[in-house]
N, C-alpha and C positions, 0 to 999 in steps of 0.2 A: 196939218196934223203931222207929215212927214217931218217940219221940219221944228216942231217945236220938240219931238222925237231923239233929232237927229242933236237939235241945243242941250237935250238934259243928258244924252248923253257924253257931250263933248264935256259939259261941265263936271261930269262924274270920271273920267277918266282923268282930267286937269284934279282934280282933287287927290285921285287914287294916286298918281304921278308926285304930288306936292305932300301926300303925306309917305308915302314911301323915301320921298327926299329929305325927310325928317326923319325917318325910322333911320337910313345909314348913318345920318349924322349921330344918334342917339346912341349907335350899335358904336360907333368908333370913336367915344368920348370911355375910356380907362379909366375903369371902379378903382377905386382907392386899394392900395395893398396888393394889384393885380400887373403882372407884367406882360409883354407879349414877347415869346420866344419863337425861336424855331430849331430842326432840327432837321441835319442831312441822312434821307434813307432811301436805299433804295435808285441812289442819282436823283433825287430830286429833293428840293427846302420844303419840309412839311410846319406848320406856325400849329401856334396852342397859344393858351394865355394861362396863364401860374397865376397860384394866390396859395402859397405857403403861410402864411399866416406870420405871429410873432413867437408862436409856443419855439424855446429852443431843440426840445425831445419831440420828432414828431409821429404820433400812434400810429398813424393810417397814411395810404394815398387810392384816394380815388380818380376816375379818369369820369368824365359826365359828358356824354357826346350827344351833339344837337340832332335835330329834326335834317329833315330834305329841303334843299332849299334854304337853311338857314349857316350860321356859323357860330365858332365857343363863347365870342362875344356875345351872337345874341343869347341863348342859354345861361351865360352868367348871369346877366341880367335878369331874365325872365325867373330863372328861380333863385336869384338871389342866396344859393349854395355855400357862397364865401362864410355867411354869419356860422350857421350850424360846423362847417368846416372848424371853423378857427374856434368855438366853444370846444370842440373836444380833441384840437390839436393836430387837424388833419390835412395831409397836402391836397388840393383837385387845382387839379388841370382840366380845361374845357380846348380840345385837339377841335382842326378845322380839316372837313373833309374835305378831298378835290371836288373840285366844280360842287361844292355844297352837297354832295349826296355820296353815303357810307356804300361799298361794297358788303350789303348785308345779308347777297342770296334774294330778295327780292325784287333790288335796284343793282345793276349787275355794272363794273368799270374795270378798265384795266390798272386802278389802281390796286398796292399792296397796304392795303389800311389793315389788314391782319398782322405783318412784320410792324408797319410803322408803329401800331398802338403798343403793340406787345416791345417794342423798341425803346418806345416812350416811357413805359412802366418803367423797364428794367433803367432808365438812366438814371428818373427820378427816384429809383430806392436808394440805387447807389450813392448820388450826387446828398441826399438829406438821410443817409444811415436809416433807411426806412426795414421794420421788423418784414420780410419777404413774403412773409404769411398773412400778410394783413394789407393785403391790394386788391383793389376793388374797381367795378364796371358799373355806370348805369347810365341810361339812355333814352332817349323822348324818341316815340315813333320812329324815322329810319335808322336811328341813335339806339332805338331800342333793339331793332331785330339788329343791329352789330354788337352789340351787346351778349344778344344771346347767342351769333356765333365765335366770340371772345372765349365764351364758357364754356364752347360745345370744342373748338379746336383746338383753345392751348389751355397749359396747365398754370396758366400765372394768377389767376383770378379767383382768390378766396369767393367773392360771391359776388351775384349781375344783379341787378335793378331795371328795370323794363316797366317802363311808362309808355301807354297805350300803340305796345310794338308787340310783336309775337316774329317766334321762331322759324325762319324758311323752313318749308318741307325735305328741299334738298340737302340743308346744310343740317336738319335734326336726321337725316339717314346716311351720316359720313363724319358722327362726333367721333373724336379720338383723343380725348381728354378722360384718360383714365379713373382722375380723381373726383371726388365727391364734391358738388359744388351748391351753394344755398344759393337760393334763387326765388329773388319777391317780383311780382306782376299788380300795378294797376292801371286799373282799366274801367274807363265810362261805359256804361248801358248805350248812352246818348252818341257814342264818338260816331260821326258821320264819315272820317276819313279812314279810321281802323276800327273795323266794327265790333263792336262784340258777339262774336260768331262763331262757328266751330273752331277756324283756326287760331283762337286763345283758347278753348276747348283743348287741342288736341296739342298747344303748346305745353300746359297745364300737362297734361297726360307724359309728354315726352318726361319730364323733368321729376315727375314722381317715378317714372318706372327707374327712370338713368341713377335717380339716389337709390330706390330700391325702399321707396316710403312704404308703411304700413298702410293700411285705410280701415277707416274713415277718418280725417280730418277732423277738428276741430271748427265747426263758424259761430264767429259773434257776431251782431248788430253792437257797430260802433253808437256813440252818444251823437245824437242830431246838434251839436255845438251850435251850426248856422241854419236855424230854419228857412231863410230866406237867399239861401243861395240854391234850394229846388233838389240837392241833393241828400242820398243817404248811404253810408259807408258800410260794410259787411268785411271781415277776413275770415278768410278761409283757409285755415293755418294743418300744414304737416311737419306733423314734430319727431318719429318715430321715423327718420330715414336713416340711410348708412353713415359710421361715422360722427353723427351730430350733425347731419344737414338738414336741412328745412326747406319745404317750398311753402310759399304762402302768394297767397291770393287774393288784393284786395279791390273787391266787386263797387264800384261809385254806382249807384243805381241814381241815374237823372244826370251824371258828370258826359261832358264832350273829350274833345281833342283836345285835354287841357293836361297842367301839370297841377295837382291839388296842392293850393292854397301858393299858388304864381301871386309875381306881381302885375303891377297893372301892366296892360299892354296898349302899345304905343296905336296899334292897328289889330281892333278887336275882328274884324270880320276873317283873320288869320288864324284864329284861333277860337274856333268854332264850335260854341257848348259852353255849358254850364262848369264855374271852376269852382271843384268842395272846396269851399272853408270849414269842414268840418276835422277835415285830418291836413297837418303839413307833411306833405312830401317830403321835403329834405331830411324834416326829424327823423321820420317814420324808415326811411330809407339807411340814413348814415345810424341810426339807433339797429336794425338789422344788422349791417355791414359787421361794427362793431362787435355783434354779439358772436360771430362767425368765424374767425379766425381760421386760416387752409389747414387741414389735416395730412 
């Protein structure tokens, strides 16, 4: 028994090994249109990967920063960001964190991914004549809580995007970012690794008092598009804050640790839950961004 045990484990780790040996090759094969740069901050070469698109005028620059553990490569992929980018003109860059994990207040480094991001912005407005009020954040899980404190510490960031990540405690009671900042959150019922719990609760909270939202909110029940992906979509939208900001809230009831409506993925047990096809993330995301421009 021990060792028939000991055989199905060997076999599943040779698998896990041979498919993760496919996943780097998959991650380090350059989407079309996409480059890999870097950039000196700090003393030390931080990499990203650009995909400026063809538009010559370009509206926007977003920065879309990965999970823990992962890198812009994988990210680009996974959500496939370049298409909606380049339909409305827009630069994103996919930045790679050191050792794969953002200083975001709840994963802690001596790295300075605060300068470097905000670094990163300011070259690429400069370098593509990008309008300064129209720069944007958003981020998956430890991608996401740096995201939100992008928004909470500096002033460069018309509006943040947070996929199933929420706001350190530390870093929502030391914001110093004066200005008004729109801020969308989704997030799965289902997520097993960032749960939906008080602290998107009270991430949620920080973010209407700091615009200084009115209440009550607005919620719709989105349209059930994909019966068959188990999920069902709600936003919960604040429109009535300082300035013209907004925070919106959209609740996946049955969605995981997923980005809605990802592509496939190479190694699903990594990404864990149910993925809405009912709403596209990137639309839904860069269609916000867009609408937001910094005050």
């Amino acid at each position: 028994m021990l060792a028939r045990r000991l055989a199905r484990l060997a076999v599943a780790i040779a698998a896990i090994v041979f498919v993760g040996f496919l996943g780097s090759l998959w991650q380090a094969h350059q989407l079309p249109g996409s480059v890999a740069r870097r950039l000196s901050h700090g003393g030390r070469e931080r990499s990203y990967i650009l995909h400026a698109g063809p538009a010559k005028s370009k509206t926007a620059l977003v920065l879309l920063l990965h999970g823990l553990g992962e890198s812009g490569g994988s990210i680009e992929r996974r959500t496939r960001f370049d298409a909606v980018a380049e339909r409305a003109g827009a630069v994103v860059a996919y930045p790679d964190a050191i050792a794969a994990v953002w200083n975001d207040g709840w994963w802690t480094s001596s790295s300075d991914d605060l300068g470097f991001l905000t670094a990163l912005a300011d070259s690429l407005v400069k370098e593509f004549g990008i309008d300064p009020t129209r720069v944007y954040v958003a981020g998956f899980s430890n991608g996401a809580g740096m995201a939100h404190r992008l928004a909470c510490e500096t002033n460069r960031f018309a509006a943040t995007a947070a996929v199933s990540g929420y706001i350190s405690p530390s870093i929502a009671g030391q914001c110093r970012n004066d200005k008004p900042i729109s801020v969308i959150e989704l997030h799965g019922t289902d997520d097993p690794v960032v749960p939906y719990d008080v602290q998107l609760t009270r991430t949620v909270a920080h973010w209407l008092s700091y615009d200084s939202c009115a209440e009550p909110g607005e919620t719709l029940q989105l349209p059930d598009v994909d019966p068959g992906d188990e999920t069902r979509v709600s936003v919960e939208a604040h429109v009535h804050c300082r300035a013209g900001a907004q925070v919106s809230l959209y609740t996946i009831a049955g969605g995981g640790h997923t980005w809605p409506g990802e592509a496939f993925q190479w190694l699903r047990f990594r990404r864990p839950g149910n993925i809405s096809r009912d709403i596209d993330a990137n639309q839904v995301i860069l269609d916000f961004f867009l609408a937001h421009p910094q005050n």
